[in-house]
FITIFI-877206 format. One record per residue (C-alpha): residue number from 1; y, x, z. Coordinates in nm, 2 decimals, decimal comma, always signed. Example, Ala and Ser with C-alpha at 12.3 -4.5 7.8 and 13.67 -1.06 7.14 Angstrom:
// residues 2
1; -0,45; +1,23; +0,78
2; -0,11; +1,37; +0,71
// end
This chain:
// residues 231
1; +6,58; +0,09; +3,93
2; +6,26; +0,01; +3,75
3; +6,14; +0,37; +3,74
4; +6,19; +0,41; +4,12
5; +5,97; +0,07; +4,13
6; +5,67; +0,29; +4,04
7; +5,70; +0,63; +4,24
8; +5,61; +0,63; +4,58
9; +5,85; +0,79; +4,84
10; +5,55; +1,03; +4,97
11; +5,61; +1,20; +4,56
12; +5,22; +1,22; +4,47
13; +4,97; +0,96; +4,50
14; +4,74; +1,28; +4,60
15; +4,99; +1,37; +4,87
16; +4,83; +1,46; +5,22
17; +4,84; +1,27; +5,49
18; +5,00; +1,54; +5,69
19; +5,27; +1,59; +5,44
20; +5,41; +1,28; +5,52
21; +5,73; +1,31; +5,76
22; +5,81; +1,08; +6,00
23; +6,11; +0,89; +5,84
24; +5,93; +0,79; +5,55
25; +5,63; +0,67; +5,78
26; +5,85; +0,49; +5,95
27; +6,03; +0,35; +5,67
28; +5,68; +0,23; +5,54
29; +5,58; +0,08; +5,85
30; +5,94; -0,16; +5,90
31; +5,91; -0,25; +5,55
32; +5,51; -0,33; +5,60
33; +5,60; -0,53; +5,92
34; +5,91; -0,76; +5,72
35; +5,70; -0,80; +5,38
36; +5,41; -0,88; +5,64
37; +5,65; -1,13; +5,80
38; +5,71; -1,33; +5,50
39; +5,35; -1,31; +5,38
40; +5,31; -1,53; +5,69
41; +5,60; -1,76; +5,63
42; +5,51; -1,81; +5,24
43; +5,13; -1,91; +5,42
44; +5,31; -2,15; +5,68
45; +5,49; -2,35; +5,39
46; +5,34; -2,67; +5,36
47; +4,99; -2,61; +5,49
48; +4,86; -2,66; +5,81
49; +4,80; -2,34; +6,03
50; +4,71; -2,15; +6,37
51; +4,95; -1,97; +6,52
52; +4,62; -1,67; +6,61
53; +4,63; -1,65; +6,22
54; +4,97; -1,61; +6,15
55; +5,00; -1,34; +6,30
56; +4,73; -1,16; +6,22
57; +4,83; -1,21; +5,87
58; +5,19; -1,06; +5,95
59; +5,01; -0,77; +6,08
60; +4,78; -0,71; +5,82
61; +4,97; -0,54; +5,54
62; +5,05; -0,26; +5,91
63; +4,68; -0,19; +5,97
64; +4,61; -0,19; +5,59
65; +4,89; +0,08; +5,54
66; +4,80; +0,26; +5,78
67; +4,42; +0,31; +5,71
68; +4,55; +0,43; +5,36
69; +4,76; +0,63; +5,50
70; +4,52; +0,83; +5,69
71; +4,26; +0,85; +5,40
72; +4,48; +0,90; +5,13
73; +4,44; +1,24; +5,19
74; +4,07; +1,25; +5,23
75; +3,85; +1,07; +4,99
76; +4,13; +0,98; +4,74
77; +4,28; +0,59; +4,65
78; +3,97; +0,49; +4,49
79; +3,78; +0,46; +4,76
80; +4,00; +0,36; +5,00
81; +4,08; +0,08; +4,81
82; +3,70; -0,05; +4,86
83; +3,64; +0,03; +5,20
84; +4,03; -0,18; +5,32
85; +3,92; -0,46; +5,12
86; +3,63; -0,48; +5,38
87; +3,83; -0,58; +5,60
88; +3,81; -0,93; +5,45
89; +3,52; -0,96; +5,72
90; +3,78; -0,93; +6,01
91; +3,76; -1,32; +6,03
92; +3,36; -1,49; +6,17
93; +3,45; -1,78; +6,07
94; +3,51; -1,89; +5,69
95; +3,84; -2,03; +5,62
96; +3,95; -2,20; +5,32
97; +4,07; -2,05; +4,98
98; +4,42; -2,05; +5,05
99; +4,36; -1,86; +5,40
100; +4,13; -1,63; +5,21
101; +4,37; -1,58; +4,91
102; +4,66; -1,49; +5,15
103; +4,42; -1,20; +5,35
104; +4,39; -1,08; +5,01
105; +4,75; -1,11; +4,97
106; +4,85; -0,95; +5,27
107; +4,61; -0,65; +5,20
108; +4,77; -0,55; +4,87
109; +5,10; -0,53; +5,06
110; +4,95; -0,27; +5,31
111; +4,79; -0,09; +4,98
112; +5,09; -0,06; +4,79
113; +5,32; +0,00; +5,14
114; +5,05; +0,26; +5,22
115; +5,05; +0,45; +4,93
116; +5,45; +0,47; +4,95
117; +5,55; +0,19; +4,68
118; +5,79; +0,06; +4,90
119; +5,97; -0,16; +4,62
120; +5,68; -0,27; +4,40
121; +5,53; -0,40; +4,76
122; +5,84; -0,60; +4,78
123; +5,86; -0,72; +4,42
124; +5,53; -0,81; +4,45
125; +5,58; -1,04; +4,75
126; +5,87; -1,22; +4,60
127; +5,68; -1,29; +4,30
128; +5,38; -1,42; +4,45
129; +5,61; -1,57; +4,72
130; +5,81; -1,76; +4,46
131; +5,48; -1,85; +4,23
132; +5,30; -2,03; +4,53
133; +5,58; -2,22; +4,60
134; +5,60; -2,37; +4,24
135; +5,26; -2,41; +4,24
136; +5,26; -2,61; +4,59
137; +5,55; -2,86; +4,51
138; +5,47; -2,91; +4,15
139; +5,18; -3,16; +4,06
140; +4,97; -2,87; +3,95
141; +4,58; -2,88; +4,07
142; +4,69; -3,23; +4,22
143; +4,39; -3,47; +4,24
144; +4,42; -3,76; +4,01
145; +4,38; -4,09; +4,20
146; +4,09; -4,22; +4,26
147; +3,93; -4,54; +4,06
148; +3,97; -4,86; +4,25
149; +3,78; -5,20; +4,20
150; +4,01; -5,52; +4,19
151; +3,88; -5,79; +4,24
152; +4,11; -6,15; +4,12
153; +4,07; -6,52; +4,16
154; +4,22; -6,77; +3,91
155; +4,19; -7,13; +3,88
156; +3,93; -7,19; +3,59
157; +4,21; -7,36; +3,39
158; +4,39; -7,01; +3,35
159; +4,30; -6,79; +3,06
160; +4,28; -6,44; +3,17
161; +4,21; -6,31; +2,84
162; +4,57; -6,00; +2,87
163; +4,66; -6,23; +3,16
164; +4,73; -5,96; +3,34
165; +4,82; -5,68; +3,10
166; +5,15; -5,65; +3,17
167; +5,10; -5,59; +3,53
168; +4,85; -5,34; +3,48
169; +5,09; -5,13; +3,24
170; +5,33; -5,12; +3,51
171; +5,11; -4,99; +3,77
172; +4,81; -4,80; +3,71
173; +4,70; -4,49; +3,46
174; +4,43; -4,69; +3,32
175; +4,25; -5,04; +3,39
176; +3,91; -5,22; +3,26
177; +3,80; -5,57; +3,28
178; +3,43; -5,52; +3,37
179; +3,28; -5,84; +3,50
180; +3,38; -6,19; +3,54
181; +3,20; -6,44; +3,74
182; +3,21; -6,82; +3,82
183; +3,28; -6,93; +4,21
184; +3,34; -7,22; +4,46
185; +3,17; -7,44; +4,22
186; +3,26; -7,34; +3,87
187; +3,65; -7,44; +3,97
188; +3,71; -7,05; +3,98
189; +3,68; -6,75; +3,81
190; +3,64; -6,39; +3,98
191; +3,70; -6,11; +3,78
192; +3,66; -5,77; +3,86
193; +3,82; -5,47; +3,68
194; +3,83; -5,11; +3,73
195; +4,19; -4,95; +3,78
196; +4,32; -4,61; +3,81
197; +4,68; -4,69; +4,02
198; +4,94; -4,43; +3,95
199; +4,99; -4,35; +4,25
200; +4,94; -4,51; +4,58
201; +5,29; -4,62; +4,66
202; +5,21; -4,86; +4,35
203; +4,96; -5,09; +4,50
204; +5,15; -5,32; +4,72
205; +5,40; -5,40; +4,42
206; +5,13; -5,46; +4,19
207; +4,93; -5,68; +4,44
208; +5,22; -5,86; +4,51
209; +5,25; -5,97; +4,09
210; +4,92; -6,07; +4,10
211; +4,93; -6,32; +4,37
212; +5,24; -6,47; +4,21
213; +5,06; -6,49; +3,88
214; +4,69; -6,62; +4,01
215; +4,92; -6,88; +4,23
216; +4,81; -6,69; +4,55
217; +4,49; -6,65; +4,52
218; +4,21; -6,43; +4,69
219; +4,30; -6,09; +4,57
220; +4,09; -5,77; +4,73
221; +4,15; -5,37; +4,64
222; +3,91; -5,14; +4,73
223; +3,72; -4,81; +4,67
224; +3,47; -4,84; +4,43
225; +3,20; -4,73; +4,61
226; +3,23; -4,99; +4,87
227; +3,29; -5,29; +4,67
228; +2,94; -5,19; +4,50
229; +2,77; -5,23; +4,83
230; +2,94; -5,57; +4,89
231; +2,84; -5,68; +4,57
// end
């Protein structure tokens, strides 16, 4: 089964165009149209799409096959290989990696397909399939959340030396006292830290904490960026 991976169903990866019967092109093109098919699904999951691209996509790994079909014969694999990867320019307008990475995709389908490797083609699109959609569920190349300032009133009467410690462990990644100020006539202290939440499903409970432990107290949450320009 492994060996028959590897040979392709035209015999010889010199064979002729013309040597190629009708079944087997046949054969090539239905398995090029279903492998194209889920090339598009795998692209649809979880990402946001056009339906124009779809199914251009679906119909790439036919038009690939078939160009190498014809010049298979001709001017050998080699080159064909670098003149169906110039096809890459069939899209004006630049797309994003994933769109870009799934042309690609698509394109080695129609290579292997077109040459006659009917079931590496299809081994190769479950194994991609199945490896993009680990990589898009798990937390892999996920963006870390962004820093926050927090900014907490106390009564001056409250050491806030760890005050709030606890709290912080609970809710973010990391946290930093960076600034402490007096306000409202010395009768209140401001401080200011910088806090990494873990996540941001985690900032209404920890908000919440603090204004039971500061008695309820002015409490603000922002990017850090912004509460600069405030300040």
């Amino acid at each position: 089964m492994l060996d028959s991976m590897f040979t392709s169903v035209f015999g010889t990866s010199e064979a002729l165009v013309g040597s190629v019967s009708s079944i087997d092109f046949l054969l090539c093109c239905g398995v090029s149209i279903a492998l194209g098919c889920l090339v598009a699904l795998i692209y649809m999951f979880k990402h946001n799409y056009s339906k124009n691209f779809v199914v251009t996509l679906a119909l790439l790994p036919l038009i690939v096959q078939m160009v190498i079909t014809l010049v298979n014969g001709n001017i050998g694999a080699g080159i064909a290989v670098m003149g169906v990867f110039n096809l890459v320019r069939f899209r004006s307008i630049p797309g994003s990696a994933k769109d870009i990475g799934s042309v690609f995709f698509a394109m080695a389908i129609g290579l292997a397909t077109g040459m006659g490797y009917l079931w590496l083609a299809a081994a190769f699109t479950v194994i991609v399939g199945i490896a993009n959609v680990v990589y898009v569920i798990s937390p892999f190349g996920k963006k870390k959340e962004p820093g926050k300032s927090l900014k907490i009133t106390i009564p001056e009467d409250l050491d806030y030396t760890g005050l709030f410690d606890d709290v912080f462990d609970r809710y973010t990644a990391a946290h930093e006292l960076i600034e402490v100020q007096t306000t409202n006539m010395g009768s209140l202290f401001l401080l200011e830290y910088e806090i990494q939440l873990k996540g941001p499903e985690y900032e209404k409970g920890m908000i919440d904490e603090l204004r039971y432990r500061n008695g309820n107290l002015k409490i603000t949450c922002g990017r850090m960026a912004a509460a600069r320009d405030v300040l």
